[in-house]
Backbone as CSV, one residue per row, in Angstrom:
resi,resn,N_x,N_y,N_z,CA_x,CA_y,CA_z,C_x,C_y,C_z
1,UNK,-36.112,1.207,-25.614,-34.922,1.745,-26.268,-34.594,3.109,-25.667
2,UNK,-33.669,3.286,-25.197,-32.816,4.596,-24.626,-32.566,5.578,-25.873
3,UNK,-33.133,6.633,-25.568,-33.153,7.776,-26.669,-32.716,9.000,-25.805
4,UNK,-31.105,9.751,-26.496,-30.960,10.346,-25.806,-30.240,11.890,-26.749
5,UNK,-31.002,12.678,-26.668,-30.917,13.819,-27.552,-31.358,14.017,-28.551
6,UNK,-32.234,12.991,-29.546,-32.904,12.382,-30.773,-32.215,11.618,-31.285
7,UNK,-31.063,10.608,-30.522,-30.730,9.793,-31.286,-31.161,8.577,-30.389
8,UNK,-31.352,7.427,-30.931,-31.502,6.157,-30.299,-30.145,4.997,-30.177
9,UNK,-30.004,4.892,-28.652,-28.715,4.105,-28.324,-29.137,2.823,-28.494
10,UNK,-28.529,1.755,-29.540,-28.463,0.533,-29.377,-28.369,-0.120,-28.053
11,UNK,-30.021,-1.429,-27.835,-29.906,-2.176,-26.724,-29.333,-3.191,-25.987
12,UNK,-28.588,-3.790,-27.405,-27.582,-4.922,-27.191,-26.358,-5.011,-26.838
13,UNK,-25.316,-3.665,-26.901,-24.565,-3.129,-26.255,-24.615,-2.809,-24.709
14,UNK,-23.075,-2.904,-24.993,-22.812,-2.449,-23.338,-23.124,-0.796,-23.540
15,UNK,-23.063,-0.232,-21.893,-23.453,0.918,-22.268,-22.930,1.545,-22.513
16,UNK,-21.139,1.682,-21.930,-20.101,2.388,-22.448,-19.995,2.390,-23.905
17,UNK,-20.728,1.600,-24.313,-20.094,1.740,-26.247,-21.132,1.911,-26.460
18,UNK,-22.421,1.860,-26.442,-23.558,2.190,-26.341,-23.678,3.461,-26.750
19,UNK,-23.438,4.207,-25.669,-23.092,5.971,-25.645,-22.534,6.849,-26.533
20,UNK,-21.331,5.734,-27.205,-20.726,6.756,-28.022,-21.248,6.743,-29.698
21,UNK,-22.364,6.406,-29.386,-23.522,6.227,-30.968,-23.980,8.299,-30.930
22,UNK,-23.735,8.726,-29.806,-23.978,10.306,-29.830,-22.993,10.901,-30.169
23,UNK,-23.064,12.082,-30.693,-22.232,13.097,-31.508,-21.645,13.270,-30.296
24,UNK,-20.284,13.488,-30.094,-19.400,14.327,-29.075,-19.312,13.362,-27.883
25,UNK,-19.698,11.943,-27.880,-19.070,11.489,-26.760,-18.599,10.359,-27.059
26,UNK,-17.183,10.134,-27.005,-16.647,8.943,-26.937,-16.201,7.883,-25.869
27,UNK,-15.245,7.246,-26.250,-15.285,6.013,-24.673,-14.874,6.663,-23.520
28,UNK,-13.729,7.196,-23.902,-13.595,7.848,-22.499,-14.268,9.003,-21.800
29,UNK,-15.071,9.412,-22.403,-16.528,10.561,-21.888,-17.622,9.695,-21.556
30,UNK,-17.999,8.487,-22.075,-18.809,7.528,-21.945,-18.456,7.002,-20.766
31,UNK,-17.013,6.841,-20.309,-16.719,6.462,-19.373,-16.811,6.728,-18.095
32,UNK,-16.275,8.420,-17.738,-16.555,9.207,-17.000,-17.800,9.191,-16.724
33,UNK,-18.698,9.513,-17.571,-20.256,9.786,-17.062,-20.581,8.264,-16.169
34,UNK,-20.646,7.432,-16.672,-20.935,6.212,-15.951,-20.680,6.054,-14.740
35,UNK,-18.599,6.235,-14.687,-18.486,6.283,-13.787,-19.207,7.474,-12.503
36,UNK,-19.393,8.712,-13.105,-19.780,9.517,-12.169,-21.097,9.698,-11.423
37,UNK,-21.909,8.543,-12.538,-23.359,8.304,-11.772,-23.233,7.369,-10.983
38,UNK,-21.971,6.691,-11.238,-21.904,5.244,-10.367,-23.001,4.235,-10.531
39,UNK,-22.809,3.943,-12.478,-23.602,2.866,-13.124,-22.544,1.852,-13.451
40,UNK,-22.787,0.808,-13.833,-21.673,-0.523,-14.218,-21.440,-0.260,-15.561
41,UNK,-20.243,-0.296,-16.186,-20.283,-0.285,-17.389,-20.267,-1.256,-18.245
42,UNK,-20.250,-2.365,-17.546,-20.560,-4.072,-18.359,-22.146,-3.745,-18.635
43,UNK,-22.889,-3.512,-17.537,-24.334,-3.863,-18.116,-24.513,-3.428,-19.501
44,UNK,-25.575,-4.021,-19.971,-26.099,-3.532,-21.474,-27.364,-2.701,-21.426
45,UNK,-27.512,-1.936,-22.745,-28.754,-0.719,-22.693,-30.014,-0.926,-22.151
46,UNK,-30.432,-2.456,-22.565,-31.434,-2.742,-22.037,-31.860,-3.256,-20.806
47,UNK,-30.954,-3.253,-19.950,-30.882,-3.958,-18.674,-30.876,-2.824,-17.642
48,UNK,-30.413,-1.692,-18.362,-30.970,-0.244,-17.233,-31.944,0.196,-16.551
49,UNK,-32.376,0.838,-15.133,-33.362,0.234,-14.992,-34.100,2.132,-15.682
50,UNK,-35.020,2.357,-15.474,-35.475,3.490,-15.531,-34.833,4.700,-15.061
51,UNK,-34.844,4.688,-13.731,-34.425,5.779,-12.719,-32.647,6.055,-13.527
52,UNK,-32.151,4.826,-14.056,-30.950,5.173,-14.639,-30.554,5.605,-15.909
53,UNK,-31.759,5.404,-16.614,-31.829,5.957,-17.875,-31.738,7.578,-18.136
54,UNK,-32.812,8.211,-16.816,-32.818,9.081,-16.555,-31.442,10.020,-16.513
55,UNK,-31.346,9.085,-15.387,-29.856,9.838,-14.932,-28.497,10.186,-15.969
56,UNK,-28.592,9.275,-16.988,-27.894,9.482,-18.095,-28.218,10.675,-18.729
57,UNK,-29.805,10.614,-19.132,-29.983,11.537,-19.447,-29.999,12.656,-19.371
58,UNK,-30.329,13.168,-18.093,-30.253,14.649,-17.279,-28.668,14.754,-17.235
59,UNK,-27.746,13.996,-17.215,-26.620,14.456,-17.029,-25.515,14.597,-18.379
60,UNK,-25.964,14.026,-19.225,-25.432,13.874,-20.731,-25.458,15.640,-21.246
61,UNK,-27.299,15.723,-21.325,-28.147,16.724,-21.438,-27.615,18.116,-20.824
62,UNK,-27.252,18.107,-19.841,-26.947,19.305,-19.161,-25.285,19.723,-18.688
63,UNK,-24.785,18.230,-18.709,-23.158,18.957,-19.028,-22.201,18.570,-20.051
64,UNK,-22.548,17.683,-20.886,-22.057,17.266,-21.707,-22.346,17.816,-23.212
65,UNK,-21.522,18.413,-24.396,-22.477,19.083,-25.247,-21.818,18.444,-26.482
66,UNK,-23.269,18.017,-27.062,-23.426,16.880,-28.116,-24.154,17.624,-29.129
67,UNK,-24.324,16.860,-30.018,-25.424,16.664,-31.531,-25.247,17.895,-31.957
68,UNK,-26.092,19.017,-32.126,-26.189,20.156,-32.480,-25.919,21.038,-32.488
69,UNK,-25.682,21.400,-30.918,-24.417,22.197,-30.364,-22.805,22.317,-30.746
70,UNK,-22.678,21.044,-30.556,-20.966,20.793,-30.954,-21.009,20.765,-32.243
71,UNK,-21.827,20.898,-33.058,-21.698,20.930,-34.785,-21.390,22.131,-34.880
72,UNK,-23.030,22.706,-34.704,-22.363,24.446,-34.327,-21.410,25.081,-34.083
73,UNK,-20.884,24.596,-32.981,-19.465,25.370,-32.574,-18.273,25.242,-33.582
74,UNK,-18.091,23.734,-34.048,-17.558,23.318,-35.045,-17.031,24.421,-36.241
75,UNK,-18.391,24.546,-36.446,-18.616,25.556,-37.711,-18.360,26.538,-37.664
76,UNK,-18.658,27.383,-36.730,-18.423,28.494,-36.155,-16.852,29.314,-36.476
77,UNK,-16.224,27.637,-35.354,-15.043,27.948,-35.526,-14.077,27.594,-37.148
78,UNK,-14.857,26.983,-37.670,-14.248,26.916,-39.237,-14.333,27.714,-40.311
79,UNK,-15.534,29.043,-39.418,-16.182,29.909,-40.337,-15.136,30.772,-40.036
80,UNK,-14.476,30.958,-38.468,-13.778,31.968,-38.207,-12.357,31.690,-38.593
81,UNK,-11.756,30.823,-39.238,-10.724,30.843,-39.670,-10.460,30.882,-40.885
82,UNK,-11.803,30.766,-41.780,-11.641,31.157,-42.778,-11.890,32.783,-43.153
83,UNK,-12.695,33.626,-41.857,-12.469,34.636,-42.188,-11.326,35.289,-41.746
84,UNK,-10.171,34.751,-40.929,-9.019,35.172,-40.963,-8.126,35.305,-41.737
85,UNK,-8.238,34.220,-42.461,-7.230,34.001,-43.500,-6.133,32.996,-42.908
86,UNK,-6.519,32.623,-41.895,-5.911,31.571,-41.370,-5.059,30.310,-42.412
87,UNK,-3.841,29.532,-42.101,-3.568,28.762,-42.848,-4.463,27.751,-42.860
88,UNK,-5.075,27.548,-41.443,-6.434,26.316,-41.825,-7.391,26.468,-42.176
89,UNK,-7.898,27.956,-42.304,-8.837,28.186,-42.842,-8.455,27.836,-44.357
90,UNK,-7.826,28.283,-45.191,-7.143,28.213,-46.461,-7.388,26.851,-46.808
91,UNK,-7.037,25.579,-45.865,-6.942,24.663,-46.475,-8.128,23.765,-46.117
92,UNK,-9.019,24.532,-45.750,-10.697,24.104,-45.722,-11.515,24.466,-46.684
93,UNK,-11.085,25.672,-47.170,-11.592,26.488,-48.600,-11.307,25.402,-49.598
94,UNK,-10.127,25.317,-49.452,-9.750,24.359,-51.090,-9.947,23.205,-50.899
95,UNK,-10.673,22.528,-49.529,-10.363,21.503,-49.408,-9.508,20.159,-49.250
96,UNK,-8.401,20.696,-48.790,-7.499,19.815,-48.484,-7.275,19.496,-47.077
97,UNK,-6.026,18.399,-47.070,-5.939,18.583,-45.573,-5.337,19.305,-44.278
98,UNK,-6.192,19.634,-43.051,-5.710,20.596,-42.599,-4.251,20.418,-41.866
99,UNK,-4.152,19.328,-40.857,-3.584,19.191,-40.159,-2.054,18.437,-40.517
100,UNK,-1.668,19.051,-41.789,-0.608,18.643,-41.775,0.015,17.497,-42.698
101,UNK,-1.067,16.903,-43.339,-0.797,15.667,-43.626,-0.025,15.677,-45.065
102,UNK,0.738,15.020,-45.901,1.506,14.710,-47.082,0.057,14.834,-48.095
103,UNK,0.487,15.754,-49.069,-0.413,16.426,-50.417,0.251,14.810,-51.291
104,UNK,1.461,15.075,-51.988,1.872,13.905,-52.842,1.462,13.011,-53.127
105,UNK,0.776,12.131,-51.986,0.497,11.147,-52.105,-0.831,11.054,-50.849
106,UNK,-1.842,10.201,-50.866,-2.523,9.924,-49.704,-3.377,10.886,-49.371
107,UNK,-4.048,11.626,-49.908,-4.667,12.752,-49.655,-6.494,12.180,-50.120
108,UNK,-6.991,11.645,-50.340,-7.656,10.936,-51.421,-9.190,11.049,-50.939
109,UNK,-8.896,10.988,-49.230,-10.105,10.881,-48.603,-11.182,12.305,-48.318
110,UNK,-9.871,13.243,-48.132,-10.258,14.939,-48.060,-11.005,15.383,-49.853
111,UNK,-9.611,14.759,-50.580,-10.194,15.132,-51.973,-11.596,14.821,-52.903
112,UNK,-11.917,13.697,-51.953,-13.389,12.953,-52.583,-12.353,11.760,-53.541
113,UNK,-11.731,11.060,-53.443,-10.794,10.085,-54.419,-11.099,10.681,-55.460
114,UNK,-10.233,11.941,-56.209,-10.132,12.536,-56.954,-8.695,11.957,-57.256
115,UNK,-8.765,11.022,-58.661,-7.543,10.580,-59.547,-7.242,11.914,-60.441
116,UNK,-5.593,12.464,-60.352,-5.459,13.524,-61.767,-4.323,12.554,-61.991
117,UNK,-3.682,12.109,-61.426,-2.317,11.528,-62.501,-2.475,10.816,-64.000
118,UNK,-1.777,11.201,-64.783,-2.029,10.655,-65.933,-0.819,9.650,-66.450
119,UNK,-1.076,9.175,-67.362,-0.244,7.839,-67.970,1.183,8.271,-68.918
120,UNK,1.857,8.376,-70.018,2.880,9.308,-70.451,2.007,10.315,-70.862
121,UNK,0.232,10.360,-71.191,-0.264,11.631,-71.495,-0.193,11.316,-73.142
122,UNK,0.422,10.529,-73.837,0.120,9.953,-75.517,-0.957,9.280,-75.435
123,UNK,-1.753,9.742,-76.472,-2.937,8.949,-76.906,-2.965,7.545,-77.739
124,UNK,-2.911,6.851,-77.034,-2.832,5.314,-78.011,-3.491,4.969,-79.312
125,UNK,-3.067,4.625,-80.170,-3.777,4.518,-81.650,-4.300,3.024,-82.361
126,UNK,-4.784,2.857,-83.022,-5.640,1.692,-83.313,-4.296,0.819,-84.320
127,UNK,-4.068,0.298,-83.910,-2.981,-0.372,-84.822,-4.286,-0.783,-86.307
128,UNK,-3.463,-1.091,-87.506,-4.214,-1.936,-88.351,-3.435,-2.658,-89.381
């Protein structure tokens, strides 16, 4: 099994999709690298031979920045806009969404599916 940064890449996959089981690289970074070692990207994880495992690795590892790093920076930069006072910082504080998206309606996923709408707001009574 190909382990690459402490995470473990699925063997049954191809490797291009394979790859993007790591923080910060998706298909088309998955892609590039492949292409730039000049590996196949049909083969699957387990069909690599050693010497190429490697090569993923040393090169993932040293120019590509994944897992921990890119969280970090992440944060960093979310820390610094909230100490600006930034409008996105603002709407990371309260939790909403940053980039723009419609409050009214559809918001549900940022909010944690937080329901407030209520019904006419009358309390229904027990007929008898």
């Amino acid at each position: 099994m190909l382990r690459i940064a402490g995470v473990n890449v699925p063997d049954e996959k191809r490797v291009e999709v394979s790859l993007t089981y790591i923080y910060g690289i998706g298909l088309s970074t998955a892609q590039n690298i492949l292409d730039g070692l000049e590996i196949s990207r049909e083969k699957k994880t387990k069909d690599l031979s050693e010497a190429e495992q490697n090569q993923i690795r040393e090169y993932v590892e040293k120019k590509v920045r994944i897992e921990g790093e890119l969280k970090h920076e992440v944060r960093t930069n979310v820390k610094r806009l909230k100490e600006i006072g930034a409008y996105k910082g603002v709407r990371h504080q309260r939790g909403l969404p940053v980039r723009g998206q419609r409050t009214k309606t559809n918001n549900r996923t940022v909010r944690g599916n937080v329901r407030k709408t209520m019904g006419s707001g009358r309390v229904k009574t027990e007929k008898t």
